[in-house]
MARTORTI-141265 format. One record per atom (N, C-alpha, C, CB): residue in one letter; x, y negated, z. Coordinates in pm, whole numbers, plus 50000, padded with zeros to 5 digits. Glycine has a CB too. Example, Ala and Ser with C-alpha at 12.3 -4.5 7.8 and 13.67 -1.06 7.14 Angstrom:
! MARTORTI-141265
A513195056950780/A512305045050780/A513205033050780/A511315044750905/S512855022550708/S513675010650714/S512904999750787/S514085006050572/
! end
This chain:
! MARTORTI-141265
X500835012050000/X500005000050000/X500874987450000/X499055000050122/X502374991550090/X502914976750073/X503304973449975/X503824972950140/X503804984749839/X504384983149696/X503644968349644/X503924998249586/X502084978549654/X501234975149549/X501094957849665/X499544989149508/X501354956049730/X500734938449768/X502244933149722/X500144932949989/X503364939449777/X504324934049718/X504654928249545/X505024942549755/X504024936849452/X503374934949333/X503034925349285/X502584939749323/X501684925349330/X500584916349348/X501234900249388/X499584923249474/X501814903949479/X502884885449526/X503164878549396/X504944887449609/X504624894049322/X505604888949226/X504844890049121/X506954895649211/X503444890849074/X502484887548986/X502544873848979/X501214892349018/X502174866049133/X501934849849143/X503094846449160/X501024843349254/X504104851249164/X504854843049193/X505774830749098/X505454850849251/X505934819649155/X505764807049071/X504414800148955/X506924808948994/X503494806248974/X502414803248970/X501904789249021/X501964812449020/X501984780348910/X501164771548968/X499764766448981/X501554765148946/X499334761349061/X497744762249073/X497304743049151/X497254780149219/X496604739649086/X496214725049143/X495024728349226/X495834712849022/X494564723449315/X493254725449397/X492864713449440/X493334734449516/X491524711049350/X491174696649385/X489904695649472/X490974688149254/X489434686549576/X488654688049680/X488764676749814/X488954701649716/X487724672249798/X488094661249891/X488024664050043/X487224649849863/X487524676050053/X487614686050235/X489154685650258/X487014708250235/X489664681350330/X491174688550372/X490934699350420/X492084681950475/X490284707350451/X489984719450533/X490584730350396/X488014720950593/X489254725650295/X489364734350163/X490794730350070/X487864731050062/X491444720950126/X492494722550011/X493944731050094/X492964704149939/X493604728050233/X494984730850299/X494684748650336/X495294718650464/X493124755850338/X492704768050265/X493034770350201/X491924770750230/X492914766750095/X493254772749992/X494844776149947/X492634765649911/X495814761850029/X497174760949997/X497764771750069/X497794747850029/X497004774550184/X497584784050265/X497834798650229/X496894784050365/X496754805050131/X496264815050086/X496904815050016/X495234816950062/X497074809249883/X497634807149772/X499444809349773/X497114793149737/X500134800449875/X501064796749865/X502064811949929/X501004782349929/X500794817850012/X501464836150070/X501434841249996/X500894846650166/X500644838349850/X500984848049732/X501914847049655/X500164849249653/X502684836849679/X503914832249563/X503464815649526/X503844844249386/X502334816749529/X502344803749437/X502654791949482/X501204800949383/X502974778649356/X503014770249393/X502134762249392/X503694767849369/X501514758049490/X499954751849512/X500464736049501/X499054756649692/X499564726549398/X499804713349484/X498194706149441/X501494702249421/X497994695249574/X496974694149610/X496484676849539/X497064697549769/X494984678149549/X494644659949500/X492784664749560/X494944653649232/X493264650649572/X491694647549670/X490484642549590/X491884634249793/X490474636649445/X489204636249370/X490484641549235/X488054617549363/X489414638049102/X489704636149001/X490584629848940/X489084634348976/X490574613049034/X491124608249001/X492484611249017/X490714600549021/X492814617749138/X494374620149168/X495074632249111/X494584621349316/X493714640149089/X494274652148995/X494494647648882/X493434663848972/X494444638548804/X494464637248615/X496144633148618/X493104620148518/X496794630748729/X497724621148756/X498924636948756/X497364608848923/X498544646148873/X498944658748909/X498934663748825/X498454665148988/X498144665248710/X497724673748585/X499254672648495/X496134665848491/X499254661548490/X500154656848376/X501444660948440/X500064640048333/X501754656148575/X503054656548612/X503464668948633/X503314649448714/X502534678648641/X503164697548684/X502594702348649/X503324705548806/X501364701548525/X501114709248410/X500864727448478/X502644706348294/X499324724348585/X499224739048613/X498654745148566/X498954742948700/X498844762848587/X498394772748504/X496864773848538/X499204786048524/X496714763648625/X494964772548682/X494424759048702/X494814785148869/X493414754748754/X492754745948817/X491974747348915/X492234741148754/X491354747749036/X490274747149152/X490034730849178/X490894755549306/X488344730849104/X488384715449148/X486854719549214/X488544700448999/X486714710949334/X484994707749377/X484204700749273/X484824697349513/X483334701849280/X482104699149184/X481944683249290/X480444714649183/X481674685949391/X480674669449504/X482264661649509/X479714675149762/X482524654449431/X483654643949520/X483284628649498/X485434645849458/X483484621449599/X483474609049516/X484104603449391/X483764601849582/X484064591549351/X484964586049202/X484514591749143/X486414586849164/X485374607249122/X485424613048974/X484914626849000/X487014613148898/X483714633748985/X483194643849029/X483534658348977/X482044641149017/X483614667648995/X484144680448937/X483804681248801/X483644692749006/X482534678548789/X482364678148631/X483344670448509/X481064671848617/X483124657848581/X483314647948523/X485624650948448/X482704633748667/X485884655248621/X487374660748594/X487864671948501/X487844665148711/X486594681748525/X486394692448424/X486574687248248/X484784698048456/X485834680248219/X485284675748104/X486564666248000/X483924666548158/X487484662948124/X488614651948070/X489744666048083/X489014633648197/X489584674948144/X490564680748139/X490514691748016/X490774685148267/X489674696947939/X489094704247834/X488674691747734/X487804714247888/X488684679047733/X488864673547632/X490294667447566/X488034666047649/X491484674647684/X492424662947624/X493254673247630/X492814647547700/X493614673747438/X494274685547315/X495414694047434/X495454675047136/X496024683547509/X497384694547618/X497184699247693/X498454691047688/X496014701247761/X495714707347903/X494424712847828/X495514695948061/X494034710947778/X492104719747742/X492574735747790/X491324720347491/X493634741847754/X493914753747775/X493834763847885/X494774753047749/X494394749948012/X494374753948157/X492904755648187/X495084743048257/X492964769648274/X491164772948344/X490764764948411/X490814784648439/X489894765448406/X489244754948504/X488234761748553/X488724741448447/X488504764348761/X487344770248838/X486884761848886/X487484779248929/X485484760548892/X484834749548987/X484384756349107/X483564741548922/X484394747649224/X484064751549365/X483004742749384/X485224750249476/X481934749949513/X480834740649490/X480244749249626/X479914740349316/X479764740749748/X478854750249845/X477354753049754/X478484740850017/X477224751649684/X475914753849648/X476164764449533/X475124740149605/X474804775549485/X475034787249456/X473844786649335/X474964797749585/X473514769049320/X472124771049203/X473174777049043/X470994748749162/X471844778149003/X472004782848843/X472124770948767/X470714791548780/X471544759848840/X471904747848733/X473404743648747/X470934733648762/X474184744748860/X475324745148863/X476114747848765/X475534750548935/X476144761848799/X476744769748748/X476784766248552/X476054782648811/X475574762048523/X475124762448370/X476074748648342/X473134760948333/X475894738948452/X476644729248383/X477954727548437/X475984717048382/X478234737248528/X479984740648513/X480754746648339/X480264756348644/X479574754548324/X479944762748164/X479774748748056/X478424778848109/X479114739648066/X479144730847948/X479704723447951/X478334725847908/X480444718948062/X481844712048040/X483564718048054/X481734701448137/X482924729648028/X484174738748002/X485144746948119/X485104729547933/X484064748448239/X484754754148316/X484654769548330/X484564748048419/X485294779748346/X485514794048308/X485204800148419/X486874798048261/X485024797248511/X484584806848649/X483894795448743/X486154815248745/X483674800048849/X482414796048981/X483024798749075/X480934803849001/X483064794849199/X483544799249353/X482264792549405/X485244792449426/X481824801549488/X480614792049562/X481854793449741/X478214803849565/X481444782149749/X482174781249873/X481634786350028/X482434767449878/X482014786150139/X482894793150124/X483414804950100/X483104791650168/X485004804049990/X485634812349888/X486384819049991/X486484805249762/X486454834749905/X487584842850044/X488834844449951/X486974862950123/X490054848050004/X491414851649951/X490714862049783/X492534863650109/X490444871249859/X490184880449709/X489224874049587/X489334895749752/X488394862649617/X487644855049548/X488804846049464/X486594847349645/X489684844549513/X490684830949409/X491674842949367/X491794813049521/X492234847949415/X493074857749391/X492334866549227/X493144867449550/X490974870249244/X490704874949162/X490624865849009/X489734880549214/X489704853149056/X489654842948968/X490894844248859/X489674829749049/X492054837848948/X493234838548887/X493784852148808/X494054835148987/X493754860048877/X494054873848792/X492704873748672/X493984890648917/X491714865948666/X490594869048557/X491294861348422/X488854861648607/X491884845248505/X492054834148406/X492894833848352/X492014823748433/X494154836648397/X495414838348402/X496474845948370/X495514837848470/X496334854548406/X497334866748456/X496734878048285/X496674875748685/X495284875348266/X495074886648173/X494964874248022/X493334898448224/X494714861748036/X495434854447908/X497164854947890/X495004837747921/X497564862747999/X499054861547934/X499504876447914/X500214852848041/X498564884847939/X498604901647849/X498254902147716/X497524913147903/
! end
């Protein structure tokens, strides 16, 4: 069992991942989780501070909240899948809420997965192995 987690680490490892969210609870969660797997997590508190993060460390994944002030998950979603160098990177949206309208308009601005919050380790872990890990097989 320890092979296979040991594995699993050097899967993420150097992995980078942005997690956007204006909870400190949920970003320093998530960094915590993330960062025991190898990765390199770095954090922004709306949209606005992620478009900034985006550019400067160009990550393989995205986790943004849907509710933030300024610039709302969507809204970050939508600039990040419209602009030709980053459209590529996944984009998961996080969201305490579990509607279907969500979810529908997470998919129309181009985001590839859902976390309804609160998300457990095997919930991002998997994400990433969905978004990630099997676009580069």
């Amino acid at each position: 069992m320890e092979v296979a987690a040991a594995s699993e680490r050097s899967k993420l490892a150097g992995l980078k991942v942005l997690v956007i969210d204006d909870s400190k609870t949920i970003r320093r969660t998530a960094e915590t989780l993330l960062s025991k797997e190898g990765c390199e997590v770095f954090t922004a508190v709306d949209g606005f501070d992620a478009l900034s993060k985006i550019a400067d460390h160009q990550p393989d994944i995205v986790f943004v909240d849907i509710m933030m002030p300024r610039l709302d998950g969507y809204q970050t979603c939508s600039l990040i899948k419209h602009n030709k160098v980053f459209r590529t990177i996944p984009v998961i949206m996080l969201s305490s809420k579990d509607g279907l309208f969500d979810r529908a308009r997470g998919r129309i601005v181009g985001s590839e997965h859902y976390l309804t919050k609160p998300f457990t380790k095997d919930e991002l872990l998997s994400a990433i192995d969905t978004h990630v890990n099997q676009a580069a097989r």
